[in-house]
HTML snippet that shows the backbone in 3Dmol.js (N, CA, C, O; Angstrom):
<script src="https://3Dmol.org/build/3Dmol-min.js"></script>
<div id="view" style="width:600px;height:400px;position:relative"></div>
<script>
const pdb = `
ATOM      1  N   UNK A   1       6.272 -21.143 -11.688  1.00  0.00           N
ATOM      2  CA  UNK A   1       7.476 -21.100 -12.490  1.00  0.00           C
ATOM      3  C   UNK A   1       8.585 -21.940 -11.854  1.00  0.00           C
ATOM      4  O   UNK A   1       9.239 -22.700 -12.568  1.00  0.00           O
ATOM      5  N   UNK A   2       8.910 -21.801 -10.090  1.00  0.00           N
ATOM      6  CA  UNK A   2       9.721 -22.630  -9.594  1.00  0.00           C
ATOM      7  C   UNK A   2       9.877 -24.570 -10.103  1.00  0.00           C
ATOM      8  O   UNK A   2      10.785 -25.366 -10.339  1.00  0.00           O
ATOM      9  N   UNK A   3       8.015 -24.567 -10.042  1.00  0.00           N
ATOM     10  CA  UNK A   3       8.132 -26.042  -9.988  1.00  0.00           C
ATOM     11  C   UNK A   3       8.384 -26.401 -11.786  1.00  0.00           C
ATOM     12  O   UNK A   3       8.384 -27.613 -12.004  1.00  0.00           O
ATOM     13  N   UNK A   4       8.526 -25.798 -12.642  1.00  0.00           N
ATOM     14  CA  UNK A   4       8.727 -25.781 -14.091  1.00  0.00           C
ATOM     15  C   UNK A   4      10.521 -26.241 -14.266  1.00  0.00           C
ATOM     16  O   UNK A   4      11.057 -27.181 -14.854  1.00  0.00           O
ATOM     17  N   UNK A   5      11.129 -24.990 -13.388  1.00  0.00           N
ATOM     18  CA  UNK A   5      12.605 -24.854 -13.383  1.00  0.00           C
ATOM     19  C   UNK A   5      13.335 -26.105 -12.493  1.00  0.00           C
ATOM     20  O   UNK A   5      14.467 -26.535 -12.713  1.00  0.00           O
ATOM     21  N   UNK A   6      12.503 -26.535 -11.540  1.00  0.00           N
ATOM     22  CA  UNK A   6      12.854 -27.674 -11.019  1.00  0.00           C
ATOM     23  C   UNK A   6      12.856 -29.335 -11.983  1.00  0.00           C
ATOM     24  O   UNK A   6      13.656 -30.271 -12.011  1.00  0.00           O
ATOM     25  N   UNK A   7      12.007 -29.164 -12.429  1.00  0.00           N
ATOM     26  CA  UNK A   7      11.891 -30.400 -13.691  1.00  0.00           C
ATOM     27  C   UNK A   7      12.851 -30.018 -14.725  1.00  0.00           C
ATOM     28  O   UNK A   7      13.648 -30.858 -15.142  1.00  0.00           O
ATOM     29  N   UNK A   8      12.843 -28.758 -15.198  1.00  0.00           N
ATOM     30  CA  UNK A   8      14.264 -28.876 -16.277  1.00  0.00           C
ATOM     31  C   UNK A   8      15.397 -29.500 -15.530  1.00  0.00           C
ATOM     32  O   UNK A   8      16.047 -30.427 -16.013  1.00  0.00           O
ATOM     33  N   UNK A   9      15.634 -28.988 -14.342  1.00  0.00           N
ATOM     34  CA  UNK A   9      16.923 -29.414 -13.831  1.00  0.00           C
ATOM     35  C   UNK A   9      17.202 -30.964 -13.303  1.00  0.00           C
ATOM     36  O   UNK A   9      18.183 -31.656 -13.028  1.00  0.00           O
ATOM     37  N   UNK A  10      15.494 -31.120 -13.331  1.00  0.00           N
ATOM     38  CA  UNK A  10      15.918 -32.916 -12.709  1.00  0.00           C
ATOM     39  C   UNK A  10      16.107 -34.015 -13.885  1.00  0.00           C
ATOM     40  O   UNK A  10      16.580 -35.151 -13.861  1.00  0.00           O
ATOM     41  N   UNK A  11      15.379 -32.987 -15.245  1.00  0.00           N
ATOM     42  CA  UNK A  11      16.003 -33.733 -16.697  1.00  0.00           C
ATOM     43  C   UNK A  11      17.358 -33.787 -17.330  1.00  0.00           C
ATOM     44  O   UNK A  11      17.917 -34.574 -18.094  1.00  0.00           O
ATOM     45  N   UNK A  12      17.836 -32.142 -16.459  1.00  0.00           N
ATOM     46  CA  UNK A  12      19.146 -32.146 -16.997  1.00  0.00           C
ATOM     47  C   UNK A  12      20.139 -32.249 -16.065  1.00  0.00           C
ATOM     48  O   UNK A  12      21.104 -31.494 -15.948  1.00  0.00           O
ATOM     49  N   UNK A  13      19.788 -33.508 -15.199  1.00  0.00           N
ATOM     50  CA  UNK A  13      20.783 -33.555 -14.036  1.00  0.00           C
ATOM     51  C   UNK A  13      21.274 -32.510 -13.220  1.00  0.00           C
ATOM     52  O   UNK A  13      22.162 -32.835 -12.432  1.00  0.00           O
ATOM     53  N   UNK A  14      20.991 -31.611 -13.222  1.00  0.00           N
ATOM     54  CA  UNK A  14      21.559 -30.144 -13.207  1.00  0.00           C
ATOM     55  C   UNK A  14      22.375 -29.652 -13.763  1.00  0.00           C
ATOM     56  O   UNK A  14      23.085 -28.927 -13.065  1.00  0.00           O
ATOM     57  N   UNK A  15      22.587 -29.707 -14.639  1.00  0.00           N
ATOM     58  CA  UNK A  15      23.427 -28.968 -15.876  1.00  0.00           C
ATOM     59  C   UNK A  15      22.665 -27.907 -16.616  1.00  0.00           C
ATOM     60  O   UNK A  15      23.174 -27.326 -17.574  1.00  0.00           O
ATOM     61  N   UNK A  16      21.515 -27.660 -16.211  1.00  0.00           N
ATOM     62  CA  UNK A  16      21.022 -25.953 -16.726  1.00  0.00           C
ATOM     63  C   UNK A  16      20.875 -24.535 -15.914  1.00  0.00           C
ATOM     64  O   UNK A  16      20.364 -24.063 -14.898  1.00  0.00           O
ATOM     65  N   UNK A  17      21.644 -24.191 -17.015  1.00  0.00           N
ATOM     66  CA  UNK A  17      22.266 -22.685 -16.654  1.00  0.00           C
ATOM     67  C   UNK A  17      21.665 -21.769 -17.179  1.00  0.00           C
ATOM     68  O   UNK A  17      21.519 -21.894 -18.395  1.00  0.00           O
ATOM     69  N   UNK A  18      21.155 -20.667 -16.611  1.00  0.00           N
ATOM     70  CA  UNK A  18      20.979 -19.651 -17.021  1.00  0.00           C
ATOM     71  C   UNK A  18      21.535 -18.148 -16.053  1.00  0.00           C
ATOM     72  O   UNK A  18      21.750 -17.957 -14.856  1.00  0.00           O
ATOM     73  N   UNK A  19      21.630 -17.082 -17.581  1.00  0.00           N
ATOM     74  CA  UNK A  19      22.397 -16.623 -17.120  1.00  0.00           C
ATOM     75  C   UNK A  19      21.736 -15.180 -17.703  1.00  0.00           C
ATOM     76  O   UNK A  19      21.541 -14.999 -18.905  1.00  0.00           O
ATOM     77  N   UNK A  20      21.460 -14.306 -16.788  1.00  0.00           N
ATOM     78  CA  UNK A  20      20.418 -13.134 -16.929  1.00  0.00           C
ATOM     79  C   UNK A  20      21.949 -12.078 -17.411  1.00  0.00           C
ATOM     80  O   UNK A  20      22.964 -11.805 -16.771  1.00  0.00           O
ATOM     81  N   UNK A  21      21.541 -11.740 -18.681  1.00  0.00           N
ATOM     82  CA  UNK A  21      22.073 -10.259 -18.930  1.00  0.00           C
ATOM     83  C   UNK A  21      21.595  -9.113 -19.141  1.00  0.00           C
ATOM     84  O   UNK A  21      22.300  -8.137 -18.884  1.00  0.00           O
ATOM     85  N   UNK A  22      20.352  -8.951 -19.633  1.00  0.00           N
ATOM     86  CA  UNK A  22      19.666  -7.458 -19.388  1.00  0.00           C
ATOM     87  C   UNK A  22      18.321  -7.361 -18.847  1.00  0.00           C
ATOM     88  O   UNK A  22      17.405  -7.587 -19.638  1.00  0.00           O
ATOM     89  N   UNK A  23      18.009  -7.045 -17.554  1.00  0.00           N
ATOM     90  CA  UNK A  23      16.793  -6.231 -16.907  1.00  0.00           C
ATOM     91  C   UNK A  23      16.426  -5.791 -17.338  1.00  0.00           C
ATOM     92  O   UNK A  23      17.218  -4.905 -17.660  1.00  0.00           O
ATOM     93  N   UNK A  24      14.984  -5.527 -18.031  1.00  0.00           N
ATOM     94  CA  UNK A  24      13.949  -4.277 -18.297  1.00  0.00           C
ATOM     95  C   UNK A  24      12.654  -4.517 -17.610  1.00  0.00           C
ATOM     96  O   UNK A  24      12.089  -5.608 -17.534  1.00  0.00           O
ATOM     97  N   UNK A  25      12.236  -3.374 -17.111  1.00  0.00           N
ATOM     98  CA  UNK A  25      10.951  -3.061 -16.505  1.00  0.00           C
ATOM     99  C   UNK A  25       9.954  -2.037 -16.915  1.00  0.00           C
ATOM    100  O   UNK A  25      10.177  -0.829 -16.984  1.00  0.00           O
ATOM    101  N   UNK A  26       8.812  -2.647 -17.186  1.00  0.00           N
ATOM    102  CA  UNK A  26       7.659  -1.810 -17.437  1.00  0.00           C
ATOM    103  C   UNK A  26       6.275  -1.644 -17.140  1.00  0.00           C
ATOM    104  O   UNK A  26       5.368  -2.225 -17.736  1.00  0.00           O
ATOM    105  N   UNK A  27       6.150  -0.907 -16.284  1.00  0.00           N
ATOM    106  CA  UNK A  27       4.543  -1.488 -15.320  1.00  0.00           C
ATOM    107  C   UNK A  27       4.741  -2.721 -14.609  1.00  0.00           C
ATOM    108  O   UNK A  27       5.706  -3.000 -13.897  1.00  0.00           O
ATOM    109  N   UNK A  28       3.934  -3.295 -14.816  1.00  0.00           N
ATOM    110  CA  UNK A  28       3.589  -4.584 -14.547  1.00  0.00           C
ATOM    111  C   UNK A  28       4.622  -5.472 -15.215  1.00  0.00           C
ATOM    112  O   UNK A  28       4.772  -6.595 -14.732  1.00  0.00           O
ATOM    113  N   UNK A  29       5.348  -5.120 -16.251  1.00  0.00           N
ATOM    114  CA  UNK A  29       5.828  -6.625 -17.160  1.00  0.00           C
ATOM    115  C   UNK A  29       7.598  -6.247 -16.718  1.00  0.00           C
ATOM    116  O   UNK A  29       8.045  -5.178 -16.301  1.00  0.00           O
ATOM    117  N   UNK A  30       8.146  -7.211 -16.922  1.00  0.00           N
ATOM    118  CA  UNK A  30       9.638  -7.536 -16.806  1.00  0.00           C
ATOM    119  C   UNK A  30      10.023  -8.336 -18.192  1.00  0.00           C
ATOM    120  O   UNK A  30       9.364  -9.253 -18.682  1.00  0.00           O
ATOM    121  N   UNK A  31      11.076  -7.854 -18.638  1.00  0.00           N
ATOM    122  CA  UNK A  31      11.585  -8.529 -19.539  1.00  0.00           C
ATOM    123  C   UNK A  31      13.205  -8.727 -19.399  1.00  0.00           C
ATOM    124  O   UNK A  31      14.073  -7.871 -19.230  1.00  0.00           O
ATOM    125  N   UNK A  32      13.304 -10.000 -19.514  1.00  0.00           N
ATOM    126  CA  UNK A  32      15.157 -10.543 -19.098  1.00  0.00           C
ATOM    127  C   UNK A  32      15.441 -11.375 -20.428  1.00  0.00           C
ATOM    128  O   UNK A  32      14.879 -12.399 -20.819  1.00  0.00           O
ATOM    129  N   UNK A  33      16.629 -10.535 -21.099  1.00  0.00           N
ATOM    130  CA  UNK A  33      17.330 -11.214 -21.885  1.00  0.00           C
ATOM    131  C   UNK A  33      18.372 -12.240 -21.393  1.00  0.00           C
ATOM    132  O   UNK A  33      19.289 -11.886 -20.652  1.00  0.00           O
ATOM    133  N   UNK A  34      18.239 -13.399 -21.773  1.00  0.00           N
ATOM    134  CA  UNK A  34      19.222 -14.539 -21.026  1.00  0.00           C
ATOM    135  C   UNK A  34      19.892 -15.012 -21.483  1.00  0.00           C
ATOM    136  O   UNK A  34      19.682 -14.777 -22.673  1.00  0.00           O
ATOM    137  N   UNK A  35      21.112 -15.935 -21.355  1.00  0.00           N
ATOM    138  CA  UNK A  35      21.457 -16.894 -22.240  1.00  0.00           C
ATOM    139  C   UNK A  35      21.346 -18.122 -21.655  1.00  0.00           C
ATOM    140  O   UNK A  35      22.091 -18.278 -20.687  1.00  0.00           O
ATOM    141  N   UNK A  36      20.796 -18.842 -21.883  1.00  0.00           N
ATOM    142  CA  UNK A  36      20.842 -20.894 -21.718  1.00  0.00           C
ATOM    143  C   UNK A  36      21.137 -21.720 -22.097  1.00  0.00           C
ATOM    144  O   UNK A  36      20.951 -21.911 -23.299  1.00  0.00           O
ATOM    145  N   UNK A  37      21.818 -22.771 -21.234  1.00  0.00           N
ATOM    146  CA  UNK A  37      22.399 -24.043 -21.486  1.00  0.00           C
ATOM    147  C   UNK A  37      22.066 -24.832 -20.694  1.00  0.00           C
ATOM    148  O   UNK A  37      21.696 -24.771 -19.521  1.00  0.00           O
ATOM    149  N   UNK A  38      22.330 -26.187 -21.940  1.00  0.00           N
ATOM    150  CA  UNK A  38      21.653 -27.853 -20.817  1.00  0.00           C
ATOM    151  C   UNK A  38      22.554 -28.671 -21.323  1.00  0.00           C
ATOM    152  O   UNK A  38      23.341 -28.041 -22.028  1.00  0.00           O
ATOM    153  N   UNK A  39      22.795 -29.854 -21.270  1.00  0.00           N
ATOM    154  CA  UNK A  39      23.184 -31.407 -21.562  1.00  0.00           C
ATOM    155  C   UNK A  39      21.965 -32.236 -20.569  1.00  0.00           C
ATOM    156  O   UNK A  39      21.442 -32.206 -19.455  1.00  0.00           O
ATOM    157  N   UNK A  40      21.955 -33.142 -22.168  1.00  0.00           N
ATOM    158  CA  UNK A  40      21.246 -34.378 -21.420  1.00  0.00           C
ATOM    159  C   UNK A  40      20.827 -35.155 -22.762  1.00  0.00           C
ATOM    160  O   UNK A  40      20.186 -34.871 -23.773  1.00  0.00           O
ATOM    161  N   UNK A  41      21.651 -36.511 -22.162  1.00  0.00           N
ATOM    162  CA  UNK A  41      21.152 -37.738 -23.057  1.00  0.00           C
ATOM    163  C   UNK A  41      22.362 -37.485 -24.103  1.00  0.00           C
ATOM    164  O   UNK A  41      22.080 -37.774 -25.266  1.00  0.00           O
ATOM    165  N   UNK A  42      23.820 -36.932 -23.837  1.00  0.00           N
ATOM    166  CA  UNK A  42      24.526 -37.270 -24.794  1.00  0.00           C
ATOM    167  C   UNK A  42      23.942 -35.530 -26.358  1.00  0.00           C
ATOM    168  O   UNK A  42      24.248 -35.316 -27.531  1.00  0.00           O
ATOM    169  N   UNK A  43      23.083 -34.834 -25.357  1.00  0.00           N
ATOM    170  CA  UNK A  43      22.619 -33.568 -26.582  1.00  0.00           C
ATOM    171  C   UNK A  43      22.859 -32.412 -25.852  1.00  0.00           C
ATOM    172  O   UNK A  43      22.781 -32.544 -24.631  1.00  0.00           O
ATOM    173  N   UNK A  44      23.171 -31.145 -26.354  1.00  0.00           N
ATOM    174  CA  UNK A  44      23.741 -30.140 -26.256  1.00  0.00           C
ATOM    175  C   UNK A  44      22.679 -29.283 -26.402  1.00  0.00           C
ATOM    176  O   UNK A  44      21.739 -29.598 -27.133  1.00  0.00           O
ATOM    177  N   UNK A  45      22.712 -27.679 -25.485  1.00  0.00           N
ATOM    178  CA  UNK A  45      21.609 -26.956 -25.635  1.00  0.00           C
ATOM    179  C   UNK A  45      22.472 -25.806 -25.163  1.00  0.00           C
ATOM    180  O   UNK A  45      22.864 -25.767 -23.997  1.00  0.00           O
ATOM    181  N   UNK A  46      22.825 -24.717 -26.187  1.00  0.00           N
ATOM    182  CA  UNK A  46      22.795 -23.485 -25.627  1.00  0.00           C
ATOM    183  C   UNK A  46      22.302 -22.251 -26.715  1.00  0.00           C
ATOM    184  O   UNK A  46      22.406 -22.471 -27.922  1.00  0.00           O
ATOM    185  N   UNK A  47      21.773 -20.974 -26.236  1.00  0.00           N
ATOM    186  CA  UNK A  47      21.101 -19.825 -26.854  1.00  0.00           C
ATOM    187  C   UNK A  47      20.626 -18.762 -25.885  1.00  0.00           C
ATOM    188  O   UNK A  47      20.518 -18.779 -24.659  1.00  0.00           O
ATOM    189  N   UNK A  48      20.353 -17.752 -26.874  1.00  0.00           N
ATOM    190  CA  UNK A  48      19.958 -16.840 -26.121  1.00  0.00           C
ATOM    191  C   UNK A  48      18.376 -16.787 -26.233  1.00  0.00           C
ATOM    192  O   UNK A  48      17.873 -17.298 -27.234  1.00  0.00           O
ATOM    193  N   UNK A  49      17.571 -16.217 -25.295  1.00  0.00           N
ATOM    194  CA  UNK A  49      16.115 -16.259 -25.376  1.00  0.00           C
ATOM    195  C   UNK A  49      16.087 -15.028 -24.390  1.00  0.00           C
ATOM    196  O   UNK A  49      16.970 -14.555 -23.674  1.00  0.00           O
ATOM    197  N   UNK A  50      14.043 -14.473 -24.714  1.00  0.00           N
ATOM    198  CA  UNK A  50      13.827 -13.403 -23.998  1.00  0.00           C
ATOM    199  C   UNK A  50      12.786 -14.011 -23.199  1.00  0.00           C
ATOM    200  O   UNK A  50      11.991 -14.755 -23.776  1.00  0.00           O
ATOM    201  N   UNK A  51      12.628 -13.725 -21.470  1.00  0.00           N
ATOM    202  CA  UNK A  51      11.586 -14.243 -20.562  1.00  0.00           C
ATOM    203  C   UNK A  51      11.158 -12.721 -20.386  1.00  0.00           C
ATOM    204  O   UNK A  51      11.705 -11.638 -20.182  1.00  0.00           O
ATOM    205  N   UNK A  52       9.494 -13.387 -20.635  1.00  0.00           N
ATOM    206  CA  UNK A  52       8.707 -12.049 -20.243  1.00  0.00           C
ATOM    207  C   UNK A  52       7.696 -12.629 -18.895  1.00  0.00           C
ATOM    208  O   UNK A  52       7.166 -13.736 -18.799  1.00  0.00           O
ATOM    209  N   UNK A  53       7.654 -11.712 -18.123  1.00  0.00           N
ATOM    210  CA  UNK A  53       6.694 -12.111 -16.793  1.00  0.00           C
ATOM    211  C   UNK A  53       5.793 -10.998 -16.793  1.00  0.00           C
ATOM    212  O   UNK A  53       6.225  -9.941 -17.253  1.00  0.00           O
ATOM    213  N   UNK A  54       4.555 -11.045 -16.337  1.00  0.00           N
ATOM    214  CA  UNK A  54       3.871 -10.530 -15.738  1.00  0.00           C
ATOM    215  C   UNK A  54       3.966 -10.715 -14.397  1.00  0.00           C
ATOM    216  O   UNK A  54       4.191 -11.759 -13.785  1.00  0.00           O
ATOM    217  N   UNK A  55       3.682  -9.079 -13.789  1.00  0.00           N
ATOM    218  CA  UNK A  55       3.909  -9.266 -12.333  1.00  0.00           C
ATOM    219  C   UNK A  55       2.642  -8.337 -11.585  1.00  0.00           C
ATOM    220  O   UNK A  55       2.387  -7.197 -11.973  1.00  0.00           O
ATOM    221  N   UNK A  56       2.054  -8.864 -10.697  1.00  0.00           N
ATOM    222  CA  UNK A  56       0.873  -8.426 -10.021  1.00  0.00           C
ATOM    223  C   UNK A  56       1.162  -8.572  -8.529  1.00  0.00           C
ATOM    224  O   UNK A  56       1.718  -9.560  -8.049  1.00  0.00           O
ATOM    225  N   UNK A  57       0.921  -7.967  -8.132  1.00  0.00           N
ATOM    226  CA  UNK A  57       0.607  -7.556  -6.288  1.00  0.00           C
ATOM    227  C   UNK A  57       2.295  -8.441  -5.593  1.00  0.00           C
ATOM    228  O   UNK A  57       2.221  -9.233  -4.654  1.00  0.00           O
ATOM    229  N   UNK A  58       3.626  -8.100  -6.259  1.00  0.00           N
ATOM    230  CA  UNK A  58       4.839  -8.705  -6.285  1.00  0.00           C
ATOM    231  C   UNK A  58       4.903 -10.434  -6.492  1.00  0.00           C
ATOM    232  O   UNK A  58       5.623 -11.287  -5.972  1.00  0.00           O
ATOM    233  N   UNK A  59       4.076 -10.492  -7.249  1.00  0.00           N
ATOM    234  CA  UNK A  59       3.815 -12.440  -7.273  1.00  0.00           C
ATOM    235  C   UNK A  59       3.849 -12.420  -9.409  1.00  0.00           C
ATOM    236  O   UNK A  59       3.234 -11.750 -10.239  1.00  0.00           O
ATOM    237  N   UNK A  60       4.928 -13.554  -9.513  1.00  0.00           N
ATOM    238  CA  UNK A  60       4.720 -13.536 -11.209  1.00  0.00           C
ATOM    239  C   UNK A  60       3.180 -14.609 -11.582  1.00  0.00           C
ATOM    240  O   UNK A  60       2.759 -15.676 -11.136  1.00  0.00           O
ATOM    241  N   UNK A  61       2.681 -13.561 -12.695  1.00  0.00           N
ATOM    242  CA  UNK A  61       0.889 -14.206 -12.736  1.00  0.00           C
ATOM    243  C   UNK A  61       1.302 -14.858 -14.123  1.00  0.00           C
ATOM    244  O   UNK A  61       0.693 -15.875 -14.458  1.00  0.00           O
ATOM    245  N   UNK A  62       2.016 -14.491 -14.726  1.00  0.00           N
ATOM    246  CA  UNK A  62       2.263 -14.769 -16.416  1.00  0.00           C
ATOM    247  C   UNK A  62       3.780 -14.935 -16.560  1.00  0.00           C
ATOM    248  O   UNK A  62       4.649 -14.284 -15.980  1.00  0.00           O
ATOM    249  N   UNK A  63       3.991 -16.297 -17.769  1.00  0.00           N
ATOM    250  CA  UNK A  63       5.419 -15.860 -18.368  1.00  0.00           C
ATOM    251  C   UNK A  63       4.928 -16.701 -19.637  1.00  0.00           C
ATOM    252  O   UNK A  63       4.350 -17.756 -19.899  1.00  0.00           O
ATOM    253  N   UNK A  64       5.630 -15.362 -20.397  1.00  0.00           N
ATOM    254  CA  UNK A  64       6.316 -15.665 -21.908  1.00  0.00           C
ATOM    255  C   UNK A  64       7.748 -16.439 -22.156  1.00  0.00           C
ATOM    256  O   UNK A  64       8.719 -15.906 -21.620  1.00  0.00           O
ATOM    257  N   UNK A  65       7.921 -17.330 -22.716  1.00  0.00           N
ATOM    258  CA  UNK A  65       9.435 -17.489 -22.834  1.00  0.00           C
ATOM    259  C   UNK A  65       9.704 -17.243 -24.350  1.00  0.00           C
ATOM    260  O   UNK A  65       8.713 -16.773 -24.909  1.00  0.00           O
ATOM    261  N   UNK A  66      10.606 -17.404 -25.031  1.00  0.00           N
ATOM    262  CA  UNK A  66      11.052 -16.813 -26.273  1.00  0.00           C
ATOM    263  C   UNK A  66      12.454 -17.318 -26.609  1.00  0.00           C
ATOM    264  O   UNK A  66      13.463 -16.855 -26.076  1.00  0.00           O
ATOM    265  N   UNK A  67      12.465 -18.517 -27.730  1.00  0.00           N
ATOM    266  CA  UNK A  67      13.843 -18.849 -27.499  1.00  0.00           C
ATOM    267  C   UNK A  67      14.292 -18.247 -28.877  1.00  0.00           C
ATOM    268  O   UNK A  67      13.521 -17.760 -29.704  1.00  0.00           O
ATOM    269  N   UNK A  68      16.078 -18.387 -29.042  1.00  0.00           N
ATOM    270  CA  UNK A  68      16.417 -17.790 -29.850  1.00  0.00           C
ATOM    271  C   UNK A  68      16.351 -18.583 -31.543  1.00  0.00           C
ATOM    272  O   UNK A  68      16.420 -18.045 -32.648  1.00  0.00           O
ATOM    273  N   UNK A  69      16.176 -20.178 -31.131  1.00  0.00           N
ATOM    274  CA  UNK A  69      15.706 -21.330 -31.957  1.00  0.00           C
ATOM    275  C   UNK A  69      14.742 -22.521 -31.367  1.00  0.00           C
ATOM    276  O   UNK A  69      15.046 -23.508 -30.696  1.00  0.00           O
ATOM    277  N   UNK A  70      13.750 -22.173 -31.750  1.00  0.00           N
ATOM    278  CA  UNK A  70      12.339 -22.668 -30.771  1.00  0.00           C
ATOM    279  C   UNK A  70      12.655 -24.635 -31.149  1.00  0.00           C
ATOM    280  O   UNK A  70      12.697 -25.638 -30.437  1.00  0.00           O
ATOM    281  N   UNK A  71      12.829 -24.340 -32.791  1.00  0.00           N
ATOM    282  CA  UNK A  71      12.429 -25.758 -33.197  1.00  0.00           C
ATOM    283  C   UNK A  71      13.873 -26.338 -32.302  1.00  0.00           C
ATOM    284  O   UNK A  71      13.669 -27.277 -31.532  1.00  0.00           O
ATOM    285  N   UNK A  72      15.314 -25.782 -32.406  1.00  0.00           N
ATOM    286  CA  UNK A  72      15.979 -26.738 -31.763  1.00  0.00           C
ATOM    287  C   UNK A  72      16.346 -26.984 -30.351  1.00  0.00           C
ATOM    288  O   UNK A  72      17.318 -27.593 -29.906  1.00  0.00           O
ATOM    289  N   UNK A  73      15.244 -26.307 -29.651  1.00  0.00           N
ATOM    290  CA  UNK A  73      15.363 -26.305 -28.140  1.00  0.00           C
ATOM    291  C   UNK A  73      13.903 -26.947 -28.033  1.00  0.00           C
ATOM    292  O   UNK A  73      13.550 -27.062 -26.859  1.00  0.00           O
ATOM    293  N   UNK A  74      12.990 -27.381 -28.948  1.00  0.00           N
ATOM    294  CA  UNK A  74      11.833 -28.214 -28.832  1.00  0.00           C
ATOM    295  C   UNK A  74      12.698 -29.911 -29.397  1.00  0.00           C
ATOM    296  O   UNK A  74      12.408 -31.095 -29.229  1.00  0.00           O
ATOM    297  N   UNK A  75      13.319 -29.511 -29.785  1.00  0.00           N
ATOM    298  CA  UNK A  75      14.051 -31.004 -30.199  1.00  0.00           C
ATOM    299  C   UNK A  75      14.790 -31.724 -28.746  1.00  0.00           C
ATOM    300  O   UNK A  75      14.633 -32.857 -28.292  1.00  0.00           O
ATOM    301  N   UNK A  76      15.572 -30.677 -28.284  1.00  0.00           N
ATOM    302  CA  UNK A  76      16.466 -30.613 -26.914  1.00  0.00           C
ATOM    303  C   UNK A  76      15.372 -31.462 -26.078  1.00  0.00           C
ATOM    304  O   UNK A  76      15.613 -32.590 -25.651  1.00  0.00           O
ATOM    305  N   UNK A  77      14.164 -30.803 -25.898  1.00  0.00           N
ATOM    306  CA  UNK A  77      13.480 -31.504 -24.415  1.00  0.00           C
ATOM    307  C   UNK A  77      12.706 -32.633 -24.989  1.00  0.00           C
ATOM    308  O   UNK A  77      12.149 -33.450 -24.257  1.00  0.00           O
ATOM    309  N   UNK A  78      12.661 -32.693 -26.228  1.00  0.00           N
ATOM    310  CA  UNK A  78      12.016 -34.606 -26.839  1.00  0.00           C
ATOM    311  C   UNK A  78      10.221 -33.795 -26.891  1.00  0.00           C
ATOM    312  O   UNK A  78       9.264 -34.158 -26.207  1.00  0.00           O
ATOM    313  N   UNK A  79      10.237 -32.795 -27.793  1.00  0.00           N
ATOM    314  CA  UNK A  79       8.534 -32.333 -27.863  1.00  0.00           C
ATOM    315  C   UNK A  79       8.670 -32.276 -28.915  1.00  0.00           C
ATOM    316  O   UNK A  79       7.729 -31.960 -29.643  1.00  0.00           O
TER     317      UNK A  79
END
`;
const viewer = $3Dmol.createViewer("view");
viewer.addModel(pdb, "pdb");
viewer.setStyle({}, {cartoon: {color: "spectrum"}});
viewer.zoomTo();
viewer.render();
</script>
């Protein structure tokens, strides 16, 4: 996941923010409601989304991400 979050940030110069507002835990899974923002290339990116992880032996094995507008945060990164 580190080396994922490192490439957003080297696309978005570092201008992406995120910003954790609600913790939930259950077994194994974590769920963090967030809000996110980027610039890059003159385009604008902010929303809220839900990250889901799986977590095993304290190491994340799985993540879900979940944005709050998929198509215009798939537009944002040029996919």
């Amino acid at each position: 996941m580190f080396p994922f979050l490192g490439k957003m940030m080297e696309i978005t110069k570092g201008t992406l923010k995120l910003e954790p507002k609600i913790l939930m835990v259950n077994e194994d899974f974590v769920s963090v409601i967030i809000q996110f923002s980027a610039s890059r290339d003159n385009a604008l990116m902010s929303m809220a989304g839900v990250d889901l992880l799986k977590i095993q032996n304290g190491q994340i094995k799985e993540v879900w991400l979940f944005s709050e507008d998929q198509e215009a945060e798939n537009t944002f990164w040029g996919k």
